[in-house]
Jmol script that loads the backbone (N, CA, C; Angstrom):
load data "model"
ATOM      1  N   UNK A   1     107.613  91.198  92.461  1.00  0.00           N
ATOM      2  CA  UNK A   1     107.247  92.261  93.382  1.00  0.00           C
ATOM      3  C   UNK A   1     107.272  91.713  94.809  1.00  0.00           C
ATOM      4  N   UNK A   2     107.434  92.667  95.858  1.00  0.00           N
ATOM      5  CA  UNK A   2     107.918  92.263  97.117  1.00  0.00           C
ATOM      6  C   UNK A   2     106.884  92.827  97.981  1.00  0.00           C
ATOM      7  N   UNK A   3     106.430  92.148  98.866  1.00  0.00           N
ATOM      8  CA  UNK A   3     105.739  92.687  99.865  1.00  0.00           C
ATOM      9  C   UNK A   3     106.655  92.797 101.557  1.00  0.00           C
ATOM     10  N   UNK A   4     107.816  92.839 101.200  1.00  0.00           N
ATOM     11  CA  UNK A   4     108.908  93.475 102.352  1.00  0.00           C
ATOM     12  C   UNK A   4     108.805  95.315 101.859  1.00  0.00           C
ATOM     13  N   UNK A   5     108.310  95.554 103.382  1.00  0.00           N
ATOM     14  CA  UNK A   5     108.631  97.523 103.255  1.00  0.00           C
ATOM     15  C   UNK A   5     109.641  97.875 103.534  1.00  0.00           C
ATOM     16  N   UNK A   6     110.263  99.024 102.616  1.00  0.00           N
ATOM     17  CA  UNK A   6     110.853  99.765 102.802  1.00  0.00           C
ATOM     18  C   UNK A   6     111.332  99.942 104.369  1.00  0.00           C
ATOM     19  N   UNK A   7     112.802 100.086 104.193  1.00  0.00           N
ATOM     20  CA  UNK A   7     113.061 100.719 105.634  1.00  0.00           C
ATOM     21  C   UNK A   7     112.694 101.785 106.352  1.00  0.00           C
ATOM     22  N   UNK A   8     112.144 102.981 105.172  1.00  0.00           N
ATOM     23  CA  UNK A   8     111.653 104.282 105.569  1.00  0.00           C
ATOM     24  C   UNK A   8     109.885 103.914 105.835  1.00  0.00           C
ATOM     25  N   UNK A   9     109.652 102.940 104.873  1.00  0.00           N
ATOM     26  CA  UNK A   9     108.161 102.441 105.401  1.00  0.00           C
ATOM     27  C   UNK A   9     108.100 101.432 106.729  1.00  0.00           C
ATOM     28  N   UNK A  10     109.057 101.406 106.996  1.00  0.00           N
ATOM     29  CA  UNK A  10     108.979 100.097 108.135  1.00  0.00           C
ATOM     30  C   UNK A  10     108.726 101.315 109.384  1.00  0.00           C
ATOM     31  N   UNK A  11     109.934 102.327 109.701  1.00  0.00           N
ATOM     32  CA  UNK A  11     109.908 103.462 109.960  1.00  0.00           C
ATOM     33  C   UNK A  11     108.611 103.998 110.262  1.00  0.00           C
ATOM     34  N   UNK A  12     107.914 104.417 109.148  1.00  0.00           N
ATOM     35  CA  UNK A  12     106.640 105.017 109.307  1.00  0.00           C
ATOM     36  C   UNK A  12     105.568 103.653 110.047  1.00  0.00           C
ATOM     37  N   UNK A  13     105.858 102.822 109.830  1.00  0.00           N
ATOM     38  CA  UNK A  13     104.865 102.067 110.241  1.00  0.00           C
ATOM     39  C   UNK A  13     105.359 101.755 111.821  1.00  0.00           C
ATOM     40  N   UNK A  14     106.249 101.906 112.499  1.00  0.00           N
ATOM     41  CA  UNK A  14     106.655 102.048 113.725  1.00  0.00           C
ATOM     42  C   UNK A  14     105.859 103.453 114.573  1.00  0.00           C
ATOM     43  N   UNK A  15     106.310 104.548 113.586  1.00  0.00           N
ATOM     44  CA  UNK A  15     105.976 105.858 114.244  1.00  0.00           C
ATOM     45  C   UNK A  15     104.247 106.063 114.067  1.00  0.00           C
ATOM     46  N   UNK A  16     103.417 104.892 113.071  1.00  0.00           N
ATOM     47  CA  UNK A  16     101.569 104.803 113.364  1.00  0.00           C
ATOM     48  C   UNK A  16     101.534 104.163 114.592  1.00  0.00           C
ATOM     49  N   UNK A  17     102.308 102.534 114.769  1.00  0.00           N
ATOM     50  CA  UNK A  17     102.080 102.324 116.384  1.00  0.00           C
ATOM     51  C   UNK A  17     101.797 103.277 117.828  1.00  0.00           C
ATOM     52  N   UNK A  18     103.293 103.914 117.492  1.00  0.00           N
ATOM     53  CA  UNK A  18     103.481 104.704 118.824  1.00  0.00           C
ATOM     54  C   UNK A  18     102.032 105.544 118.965  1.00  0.00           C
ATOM     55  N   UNK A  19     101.957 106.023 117.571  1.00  0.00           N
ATOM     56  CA  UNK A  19     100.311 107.065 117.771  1.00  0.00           C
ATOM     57  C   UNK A  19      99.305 106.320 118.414  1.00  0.00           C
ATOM     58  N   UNK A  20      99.441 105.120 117.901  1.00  0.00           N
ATOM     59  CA  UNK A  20      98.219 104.250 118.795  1.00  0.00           C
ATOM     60  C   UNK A  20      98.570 103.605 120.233  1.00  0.00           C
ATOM     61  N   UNK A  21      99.572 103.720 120.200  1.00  0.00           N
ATOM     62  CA  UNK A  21     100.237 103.434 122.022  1.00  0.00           C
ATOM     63  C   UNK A  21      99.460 104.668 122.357  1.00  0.00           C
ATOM     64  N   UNK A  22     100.042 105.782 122.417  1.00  0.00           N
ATOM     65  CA  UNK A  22     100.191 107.083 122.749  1.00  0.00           C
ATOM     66  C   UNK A  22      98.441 107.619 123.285  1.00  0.00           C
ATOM     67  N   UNK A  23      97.851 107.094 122.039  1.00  0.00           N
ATOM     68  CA  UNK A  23      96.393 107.640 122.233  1.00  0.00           C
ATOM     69  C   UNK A  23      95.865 106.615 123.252  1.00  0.00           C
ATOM     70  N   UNK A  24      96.407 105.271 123.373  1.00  0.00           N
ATOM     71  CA  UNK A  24      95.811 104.488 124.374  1.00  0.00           C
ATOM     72  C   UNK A  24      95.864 104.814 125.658  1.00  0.00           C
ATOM     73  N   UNK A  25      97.434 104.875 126.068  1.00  0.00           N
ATOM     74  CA  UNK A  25      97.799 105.394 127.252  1.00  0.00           C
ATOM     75  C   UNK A  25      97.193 106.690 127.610  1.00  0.00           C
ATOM     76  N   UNK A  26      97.072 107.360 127.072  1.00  0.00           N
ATOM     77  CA  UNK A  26      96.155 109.240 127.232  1.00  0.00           C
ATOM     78  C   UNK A  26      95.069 108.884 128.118  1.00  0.00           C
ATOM     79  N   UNK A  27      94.184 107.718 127.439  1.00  0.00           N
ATOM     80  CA  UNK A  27      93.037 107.806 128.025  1.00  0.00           C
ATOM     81  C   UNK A  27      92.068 108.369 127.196  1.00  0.00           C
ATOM     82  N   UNK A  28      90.531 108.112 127.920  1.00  0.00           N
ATOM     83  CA  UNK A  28      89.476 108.602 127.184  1.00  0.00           C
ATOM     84  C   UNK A  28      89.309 109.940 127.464  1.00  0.00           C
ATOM     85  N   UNK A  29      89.498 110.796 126.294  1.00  0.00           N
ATOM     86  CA  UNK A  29      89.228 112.758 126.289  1.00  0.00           C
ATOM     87  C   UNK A  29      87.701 112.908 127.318  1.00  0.00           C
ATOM     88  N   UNK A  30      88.357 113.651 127.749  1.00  0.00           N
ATOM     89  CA  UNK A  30      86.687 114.528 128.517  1.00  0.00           C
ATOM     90  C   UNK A  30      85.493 114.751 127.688  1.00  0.00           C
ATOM     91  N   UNK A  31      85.510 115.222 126.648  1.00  0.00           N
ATOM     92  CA  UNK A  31      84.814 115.720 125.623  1.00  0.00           C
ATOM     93  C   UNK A  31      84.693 114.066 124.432  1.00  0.00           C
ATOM     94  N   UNK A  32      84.434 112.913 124.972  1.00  0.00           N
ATOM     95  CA  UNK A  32      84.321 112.306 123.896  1.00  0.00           C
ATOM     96  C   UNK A  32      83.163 110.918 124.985  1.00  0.00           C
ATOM     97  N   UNK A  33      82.044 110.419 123.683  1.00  0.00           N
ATOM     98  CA  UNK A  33      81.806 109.806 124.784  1.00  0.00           C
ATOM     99  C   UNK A  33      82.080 108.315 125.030  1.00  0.00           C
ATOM    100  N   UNK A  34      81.615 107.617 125.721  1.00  0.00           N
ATOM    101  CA  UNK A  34      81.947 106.435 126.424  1.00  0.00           C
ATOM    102  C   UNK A  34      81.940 105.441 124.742  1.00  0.00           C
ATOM    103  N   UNK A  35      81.231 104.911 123.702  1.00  0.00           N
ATOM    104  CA  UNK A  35      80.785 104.731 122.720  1.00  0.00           C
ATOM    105  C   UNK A  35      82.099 104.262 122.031  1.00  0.00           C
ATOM    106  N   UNK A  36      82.349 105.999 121.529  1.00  0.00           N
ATOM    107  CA  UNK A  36      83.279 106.439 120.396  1.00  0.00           C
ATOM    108  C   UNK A  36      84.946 106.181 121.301  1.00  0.00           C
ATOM    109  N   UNK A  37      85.179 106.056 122.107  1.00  0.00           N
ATOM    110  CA  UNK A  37      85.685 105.806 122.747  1.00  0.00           C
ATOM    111  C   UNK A  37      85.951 104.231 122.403  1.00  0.00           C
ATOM    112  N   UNK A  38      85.297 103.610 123.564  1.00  0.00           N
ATOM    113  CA  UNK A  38      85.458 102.247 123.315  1.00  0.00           C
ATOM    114  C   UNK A  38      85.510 102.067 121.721  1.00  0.00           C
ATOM    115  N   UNK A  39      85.022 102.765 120.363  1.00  0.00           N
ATOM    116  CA  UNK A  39      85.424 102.011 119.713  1.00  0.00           C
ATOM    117  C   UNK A  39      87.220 102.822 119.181  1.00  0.00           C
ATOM    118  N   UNK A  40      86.887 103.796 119.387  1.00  0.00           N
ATOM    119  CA  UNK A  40      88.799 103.946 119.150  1.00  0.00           C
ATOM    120  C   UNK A  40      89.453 102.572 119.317  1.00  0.00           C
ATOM    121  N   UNK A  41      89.355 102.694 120.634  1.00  0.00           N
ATOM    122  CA  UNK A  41      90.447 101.844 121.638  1.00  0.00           C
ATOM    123  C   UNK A  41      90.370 100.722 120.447  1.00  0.00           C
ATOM    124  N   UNK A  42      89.205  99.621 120.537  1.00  0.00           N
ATOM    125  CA  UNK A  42      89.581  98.815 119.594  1.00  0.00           C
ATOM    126  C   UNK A  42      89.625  99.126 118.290  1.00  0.00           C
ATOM    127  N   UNK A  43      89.869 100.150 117.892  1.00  0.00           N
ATOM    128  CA  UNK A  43      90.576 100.053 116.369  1.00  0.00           C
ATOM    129  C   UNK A  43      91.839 100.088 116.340  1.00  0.00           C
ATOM    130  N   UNK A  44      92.185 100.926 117.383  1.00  0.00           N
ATOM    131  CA  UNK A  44      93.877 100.787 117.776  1.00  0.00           C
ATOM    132  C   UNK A  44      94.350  99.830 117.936  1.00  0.00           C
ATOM    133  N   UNK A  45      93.823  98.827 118.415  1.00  0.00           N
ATOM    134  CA  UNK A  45      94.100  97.385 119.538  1.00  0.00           C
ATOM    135  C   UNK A  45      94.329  96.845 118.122  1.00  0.00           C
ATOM    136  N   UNK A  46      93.338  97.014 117.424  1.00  0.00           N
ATOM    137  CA  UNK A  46      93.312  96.025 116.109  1.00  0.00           C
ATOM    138  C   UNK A  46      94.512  96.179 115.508  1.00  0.00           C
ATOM    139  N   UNK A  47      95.136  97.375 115.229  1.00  0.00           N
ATOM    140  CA  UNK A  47      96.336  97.893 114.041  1.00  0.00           C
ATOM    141  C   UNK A  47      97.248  97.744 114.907  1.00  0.00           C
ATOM    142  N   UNK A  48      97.170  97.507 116.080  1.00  0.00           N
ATOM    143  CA  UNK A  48      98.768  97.441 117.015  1.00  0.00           C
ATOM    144  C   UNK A  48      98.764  95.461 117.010  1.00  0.00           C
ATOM    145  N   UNK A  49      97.545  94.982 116.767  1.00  0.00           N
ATOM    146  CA  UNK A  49      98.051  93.613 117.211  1.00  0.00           C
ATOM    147  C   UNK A  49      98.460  93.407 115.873  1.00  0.00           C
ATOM    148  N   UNK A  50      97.618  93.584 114.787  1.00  0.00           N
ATOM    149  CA  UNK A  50      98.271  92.877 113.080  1.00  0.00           C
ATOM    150  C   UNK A  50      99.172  93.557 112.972  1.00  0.00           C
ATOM    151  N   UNK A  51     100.014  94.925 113.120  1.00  0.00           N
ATOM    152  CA  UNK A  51     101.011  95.587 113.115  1.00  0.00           C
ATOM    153  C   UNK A  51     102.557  94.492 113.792  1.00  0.00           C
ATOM    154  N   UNK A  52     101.937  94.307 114.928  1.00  0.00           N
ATOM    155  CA  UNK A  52     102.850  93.804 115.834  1.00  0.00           C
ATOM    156  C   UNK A  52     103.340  91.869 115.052  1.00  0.00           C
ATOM    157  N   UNK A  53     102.385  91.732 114.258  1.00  0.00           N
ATOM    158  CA  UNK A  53     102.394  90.017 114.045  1.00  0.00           C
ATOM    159  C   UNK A  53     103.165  89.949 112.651  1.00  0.00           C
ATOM    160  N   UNK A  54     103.611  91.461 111.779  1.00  0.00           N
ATOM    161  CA  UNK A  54     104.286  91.549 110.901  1.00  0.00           C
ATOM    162  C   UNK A  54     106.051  90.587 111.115  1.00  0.00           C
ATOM    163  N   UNK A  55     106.200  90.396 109.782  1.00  0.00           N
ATOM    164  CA  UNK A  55     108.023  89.571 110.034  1.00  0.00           C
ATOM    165  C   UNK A  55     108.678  90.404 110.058  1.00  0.00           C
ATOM    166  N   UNK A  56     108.721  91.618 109.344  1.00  0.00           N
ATOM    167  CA  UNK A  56     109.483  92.556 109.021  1.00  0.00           C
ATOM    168  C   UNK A  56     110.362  93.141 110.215  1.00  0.00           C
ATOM    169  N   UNK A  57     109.999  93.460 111.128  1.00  0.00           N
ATOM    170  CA  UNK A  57     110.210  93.843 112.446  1.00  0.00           C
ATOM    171  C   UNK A  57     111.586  93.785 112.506  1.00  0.00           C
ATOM    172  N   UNK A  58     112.835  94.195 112.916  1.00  0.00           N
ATOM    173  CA  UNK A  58     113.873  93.898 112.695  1.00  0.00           C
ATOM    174  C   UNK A  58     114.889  94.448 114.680  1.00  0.00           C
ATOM    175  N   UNK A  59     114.768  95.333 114.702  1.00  0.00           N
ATOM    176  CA  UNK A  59     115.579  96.147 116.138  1.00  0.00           C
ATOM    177  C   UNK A  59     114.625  96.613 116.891  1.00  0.00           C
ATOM    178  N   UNK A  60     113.520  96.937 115.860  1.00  0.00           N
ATOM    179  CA  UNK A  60     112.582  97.794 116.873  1.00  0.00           C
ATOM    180  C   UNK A  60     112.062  97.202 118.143  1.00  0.00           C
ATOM    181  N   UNK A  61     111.646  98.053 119.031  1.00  0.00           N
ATOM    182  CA  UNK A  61     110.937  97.546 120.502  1.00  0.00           C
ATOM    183  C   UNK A  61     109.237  97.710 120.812  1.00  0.00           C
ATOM    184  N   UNK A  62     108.913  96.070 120.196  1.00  0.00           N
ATOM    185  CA  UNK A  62     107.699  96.421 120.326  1.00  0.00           C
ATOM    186  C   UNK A  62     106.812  96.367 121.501  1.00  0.00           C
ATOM    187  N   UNK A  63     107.381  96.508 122.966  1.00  0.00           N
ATOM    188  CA  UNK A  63     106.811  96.094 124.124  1.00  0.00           C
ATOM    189  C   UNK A  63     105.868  96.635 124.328  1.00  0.00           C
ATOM    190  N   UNK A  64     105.708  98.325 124.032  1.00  0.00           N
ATOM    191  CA  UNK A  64     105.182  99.198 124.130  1.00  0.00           C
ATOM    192  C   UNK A  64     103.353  98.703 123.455  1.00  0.00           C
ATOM    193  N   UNK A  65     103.744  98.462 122.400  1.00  0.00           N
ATOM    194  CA  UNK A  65     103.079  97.827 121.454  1.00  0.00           C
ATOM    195  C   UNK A  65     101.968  96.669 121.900  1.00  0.00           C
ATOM    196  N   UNK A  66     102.749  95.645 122.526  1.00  0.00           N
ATOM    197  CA  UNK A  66     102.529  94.194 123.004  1.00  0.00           C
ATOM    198  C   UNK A  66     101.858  95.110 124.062  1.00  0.00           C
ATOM    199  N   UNK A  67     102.185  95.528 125.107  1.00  0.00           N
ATOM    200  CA  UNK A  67     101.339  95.691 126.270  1.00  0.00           C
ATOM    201  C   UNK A  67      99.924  97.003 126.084  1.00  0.00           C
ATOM    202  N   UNK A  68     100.100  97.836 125.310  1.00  0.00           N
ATOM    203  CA  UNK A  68      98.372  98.408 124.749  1.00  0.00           C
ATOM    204  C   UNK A  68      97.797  97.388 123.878  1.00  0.00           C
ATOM    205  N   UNK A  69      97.936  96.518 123.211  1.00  0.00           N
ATOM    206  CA  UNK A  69      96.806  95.388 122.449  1.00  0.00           C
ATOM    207  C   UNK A  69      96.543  94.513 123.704  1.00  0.00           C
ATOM    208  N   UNK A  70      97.429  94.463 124.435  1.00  0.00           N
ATOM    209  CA  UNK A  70      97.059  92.999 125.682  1.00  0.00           C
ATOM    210  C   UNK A  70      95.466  93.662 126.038  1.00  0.00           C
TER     211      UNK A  70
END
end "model"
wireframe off; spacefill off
backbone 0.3
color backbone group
């Protein structure tokens, strides 16, 4: 058994990053508070840095990536 994903899972696991780029860059919602907030951010930070430290990685561009965990 292999712990290399799928290309369609590699895929999906590209398009969870961007969600966590995406929600980083947004910013903190009006309606949310300072708390829940800060802990988003680092749960994101968390799944974009072990995300990012995967081998699998092949064409994709993870700059996006690299610079919301920094």
């Amino acid at each position: 058994m292999t712990d290399t994903p799928t290309p369609e899972e590699i895929a999906q696991h590209y398009t969870a990053m961007g969600h966590s780029v995406d929600l980083i860059n947004a910013g903190q919602p009006e309606d949310m508070s300072d708390d829940d907030w800060a802990d988003t951010v680092s749960r994101n930070v968390e799944h974009l840095k072990l995300m990012v430290a995967k081998d699998y990685w092949t064409t994709e561009d993870l700059t996006a990536a690299n610079a919301a965990a920094a």
